[in-house]
N, C-alpha and C positions, 0 to 999 in steps of 0.2 A: 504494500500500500504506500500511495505515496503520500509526503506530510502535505497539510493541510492547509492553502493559503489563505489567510483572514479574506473575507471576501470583502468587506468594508472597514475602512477608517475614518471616523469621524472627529472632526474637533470639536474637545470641548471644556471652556475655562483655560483654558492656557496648555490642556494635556488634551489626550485624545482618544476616544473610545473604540475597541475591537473590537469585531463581530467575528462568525465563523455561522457562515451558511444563513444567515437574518439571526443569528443568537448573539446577545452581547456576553462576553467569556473575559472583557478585562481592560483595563486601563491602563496607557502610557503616561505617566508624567516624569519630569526630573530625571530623562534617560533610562527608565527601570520600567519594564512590564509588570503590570499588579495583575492578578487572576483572581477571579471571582471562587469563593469558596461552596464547593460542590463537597457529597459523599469522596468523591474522586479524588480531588485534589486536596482535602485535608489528610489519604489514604498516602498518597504519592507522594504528598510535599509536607510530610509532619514533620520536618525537620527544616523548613522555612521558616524567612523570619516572616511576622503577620503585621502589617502598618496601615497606616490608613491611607488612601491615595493620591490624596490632596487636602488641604483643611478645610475642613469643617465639614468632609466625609462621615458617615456613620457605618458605615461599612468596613470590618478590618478585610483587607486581602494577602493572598501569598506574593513576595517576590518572587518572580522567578527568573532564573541567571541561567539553567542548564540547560540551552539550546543545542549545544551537541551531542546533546543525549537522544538521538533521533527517535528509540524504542520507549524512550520516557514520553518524549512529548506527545506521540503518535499515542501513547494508550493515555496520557493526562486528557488532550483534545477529544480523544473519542469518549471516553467517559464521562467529561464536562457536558459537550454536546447532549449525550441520551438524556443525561439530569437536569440542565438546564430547561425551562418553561419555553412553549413556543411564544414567539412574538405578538402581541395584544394586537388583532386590528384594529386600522386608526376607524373613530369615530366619526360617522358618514356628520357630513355639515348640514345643517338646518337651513332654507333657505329664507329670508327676508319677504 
């Protein structure tokens, strides 16, 4: 299998949001990838340090550093994905 390329980046507050497939899975800011805390990634990455992503976050996430670890991040992303929530459709608009 081949690894997984975020399908979107978005900016947001000065960092910027990952998706993988329409799922949001993690935050860039301050040069470091945050990862959203799943069953998976608290299994995989319990020896992570856990920070908030930006101030005034309420969210702790993992850092994660080990991109060369291709059989880590390949089974981190696919187990994120299954447990992560699908994407809420957006709210049809009301017309005037």
């Amino acid at each position: 299998m081949d690894c997984p390329d975020p399908d979107t980046v978005g900016n947001m507050m000065g960092g910027y949001l990952v998706y993988l497939n329409g799922k949001l899975i993690g935050d860039i800011g301050d040069n470091e990838l945050f990862l959203k805390r799943t069953p998976t990634s608290d299994t995989l990455l319990a020896d992570s340090e856990l920070r908030y992503p930006y101030e005034g976050s309420k969210t702790l996430m993992h850092v994660f550093d080990r991109f060369e670890e291709t059989a880590l991040v390949l089974e981190l992303l696919d187990g994120m994905y299954a447990e992560l929530p699908e994407k809420k459709p957006a709210k049809a608009r009301r017309e005037r």
